[in-house]
C-alpha positions as CSV (number, residue, x, y, z in Angstrom):
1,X,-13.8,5.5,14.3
2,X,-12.6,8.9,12.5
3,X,-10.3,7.8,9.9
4,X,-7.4,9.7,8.3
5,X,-5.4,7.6,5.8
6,X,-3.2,7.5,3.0
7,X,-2.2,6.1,0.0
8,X,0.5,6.4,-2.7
9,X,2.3,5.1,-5.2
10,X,5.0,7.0,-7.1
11,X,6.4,5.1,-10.6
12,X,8.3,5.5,-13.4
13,X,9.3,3.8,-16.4
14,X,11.7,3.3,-18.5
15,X,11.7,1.2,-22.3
16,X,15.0,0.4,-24.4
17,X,14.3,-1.7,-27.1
18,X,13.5,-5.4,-25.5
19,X,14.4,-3.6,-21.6
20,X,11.5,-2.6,-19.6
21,X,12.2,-1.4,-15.9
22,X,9.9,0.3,-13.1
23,X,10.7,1.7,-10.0
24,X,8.0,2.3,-7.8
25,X,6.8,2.2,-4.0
26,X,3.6,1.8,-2.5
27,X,3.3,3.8,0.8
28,X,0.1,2.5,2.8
29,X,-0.2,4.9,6.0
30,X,-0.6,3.1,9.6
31,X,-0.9,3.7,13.0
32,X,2.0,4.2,16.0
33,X,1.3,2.1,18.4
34,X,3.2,3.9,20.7
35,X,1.1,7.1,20.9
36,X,-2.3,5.4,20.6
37,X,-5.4,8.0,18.7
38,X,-8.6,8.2,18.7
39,X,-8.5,8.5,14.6
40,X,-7.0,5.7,12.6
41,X,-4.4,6.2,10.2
42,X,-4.3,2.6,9.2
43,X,-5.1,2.5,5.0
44,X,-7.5,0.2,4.0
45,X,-7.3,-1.0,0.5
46,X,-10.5,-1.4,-1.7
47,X,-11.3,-4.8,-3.7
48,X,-8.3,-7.0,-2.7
49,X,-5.6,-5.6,-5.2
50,X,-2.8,-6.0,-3.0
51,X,-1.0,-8.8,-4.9
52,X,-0.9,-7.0,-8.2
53,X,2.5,-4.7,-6.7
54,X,3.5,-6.4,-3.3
55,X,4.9,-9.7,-4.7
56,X,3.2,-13.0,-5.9
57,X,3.9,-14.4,-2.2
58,X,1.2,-13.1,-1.0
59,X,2.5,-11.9,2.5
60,X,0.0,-8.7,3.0
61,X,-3.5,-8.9,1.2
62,X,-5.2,-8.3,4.5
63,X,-5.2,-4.4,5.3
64,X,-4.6,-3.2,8.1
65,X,-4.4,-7.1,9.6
66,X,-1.2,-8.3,7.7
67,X,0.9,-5.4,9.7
68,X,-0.7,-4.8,12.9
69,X,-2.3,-1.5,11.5
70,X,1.3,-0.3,11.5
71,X,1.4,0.6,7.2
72,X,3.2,-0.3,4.6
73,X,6.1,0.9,2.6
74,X,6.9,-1.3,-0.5
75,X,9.6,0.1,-3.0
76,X,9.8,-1.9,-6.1
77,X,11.6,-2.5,-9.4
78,X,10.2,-4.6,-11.8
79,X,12.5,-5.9,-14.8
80,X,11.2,-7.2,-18.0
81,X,13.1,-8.6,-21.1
82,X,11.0,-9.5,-24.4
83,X,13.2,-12.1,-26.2
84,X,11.2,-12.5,-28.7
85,X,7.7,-11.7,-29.8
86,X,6.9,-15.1,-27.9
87,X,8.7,-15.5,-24.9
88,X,10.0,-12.8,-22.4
89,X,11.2,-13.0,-18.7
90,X,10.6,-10.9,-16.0
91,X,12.0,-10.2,-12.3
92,X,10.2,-8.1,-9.7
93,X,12.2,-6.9,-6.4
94,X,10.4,-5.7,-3.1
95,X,11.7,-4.3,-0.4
96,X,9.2,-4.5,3.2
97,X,9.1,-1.8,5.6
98,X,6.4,-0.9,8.3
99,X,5.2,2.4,7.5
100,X,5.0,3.5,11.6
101,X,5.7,2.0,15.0
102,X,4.0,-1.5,15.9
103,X,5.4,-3.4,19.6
104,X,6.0,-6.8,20.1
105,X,4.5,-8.8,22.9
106,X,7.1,-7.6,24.9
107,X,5.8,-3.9,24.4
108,X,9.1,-3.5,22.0
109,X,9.2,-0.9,19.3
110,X,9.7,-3.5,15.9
111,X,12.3,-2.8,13.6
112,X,10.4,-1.2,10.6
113,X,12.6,-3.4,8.2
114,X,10.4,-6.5,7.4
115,X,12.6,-8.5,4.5
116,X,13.4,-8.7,1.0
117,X,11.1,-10.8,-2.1
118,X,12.3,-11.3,-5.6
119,X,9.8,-13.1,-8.1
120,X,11.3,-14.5,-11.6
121,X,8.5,-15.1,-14.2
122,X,9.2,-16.9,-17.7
123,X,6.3,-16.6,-20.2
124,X,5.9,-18.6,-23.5
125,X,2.9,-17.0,-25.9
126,X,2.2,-20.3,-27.3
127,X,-0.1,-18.4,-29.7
128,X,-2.5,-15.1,-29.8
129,X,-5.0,-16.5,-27.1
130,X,-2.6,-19.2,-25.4
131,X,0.5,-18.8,-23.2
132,X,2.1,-20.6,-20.3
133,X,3.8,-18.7,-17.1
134,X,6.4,-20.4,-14.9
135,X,6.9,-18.6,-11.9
136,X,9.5,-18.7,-8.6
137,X,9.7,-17.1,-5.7
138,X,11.7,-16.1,-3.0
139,X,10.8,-14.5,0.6
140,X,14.4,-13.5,2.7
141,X,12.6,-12.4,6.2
142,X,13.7,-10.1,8.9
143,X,13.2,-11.4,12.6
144,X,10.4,-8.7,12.4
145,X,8.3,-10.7,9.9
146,X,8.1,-13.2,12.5
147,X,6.6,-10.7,14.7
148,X,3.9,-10.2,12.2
149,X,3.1,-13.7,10.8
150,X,5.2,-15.6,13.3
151,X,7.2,-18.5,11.6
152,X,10.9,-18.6,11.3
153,X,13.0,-15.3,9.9
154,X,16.0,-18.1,9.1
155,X,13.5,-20.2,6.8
156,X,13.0,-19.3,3.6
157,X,10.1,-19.6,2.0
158,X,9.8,-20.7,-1.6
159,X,7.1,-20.8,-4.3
160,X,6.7,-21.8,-7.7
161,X,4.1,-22.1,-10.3
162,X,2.7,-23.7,-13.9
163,X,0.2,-21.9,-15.3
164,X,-1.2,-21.7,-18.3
165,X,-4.0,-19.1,-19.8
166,X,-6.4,-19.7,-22.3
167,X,-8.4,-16.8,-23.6
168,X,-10.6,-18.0,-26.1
């Protein structure tokens, strides 16, 4: 298959004393189902890194699987607050959008909005090689998720986390 893809991800960043904030979006190109091609324009991407910007629920690691080869468009903005030297909180907001045209079993165009995530994160540097993360999360689904993992768009899914790090 002749492939022609694309990625990208605009960001910037702004620091005010303890305030850190990023606004970003990754844009993962896809296919339209409705005008099917002989060359994919479904991005693929390398080595599994798709947890590190699109949200610690984990609803698209699987490219172009996770949205019917349809793409991706992820706008973010990622707040973090240092309260002290040890302990700092952070709150990352996604937005889901399908980058092109997929159809539901009923041959449907989908609406491209796909829902809303917001993961809180509290870490405690215990010491210089020792700190403990509590995490929670928060999925608000459009009826088109459930076209794309199935499930129930009126559910909310919840997550939450312990984890501590030890880097010797």
């Amino acid at each position: 298959t002749k492939i022609s893809a694309y990625y990208f991800q605009p960001e910037i960043q702004y620091r005010l004393q303890k305030w850190t904030a990023r606004l970003g979006a990754e844009i993962m190109s896809g296919d339209d189902a409705t005008q099917p091609s002989e060359i994919s324009k479904s991005f693929v991407p390398l080595y599994g890194v798709a947890w590190k910007f699109m949200g610690n629920m984990d609803y698209f690691t699987t490219f172009p699987k996770d949205v019917q080869n349809g793409g991706l468009i992820n706008p973010y903005l990622f707040f973090n607050y240092d309260w002290n030297k040890n302990l700092c909180i952070r709150s990352d907001f996604h937005l889901f959008y399908l980058e092109n045209k997929i159809l539901d079993p009923q041959k449907n165009v989908v609406d491209p909005y796909l829902g809303f995530e917001n993961d809180l994160i509290l870490r405690y540097k215990y010491n210089t090689f020792t700190s403990i993360d509590l995490g929670f999360s928060y999925l608000f689904a459009d009826k088109s998720m459930e076209v794309l993992k199935g499930g129930n768009s009126n559910d909310t899914p919840l997550w939450s986390y312990v984890m501590i790090t030890f880097r010797p």
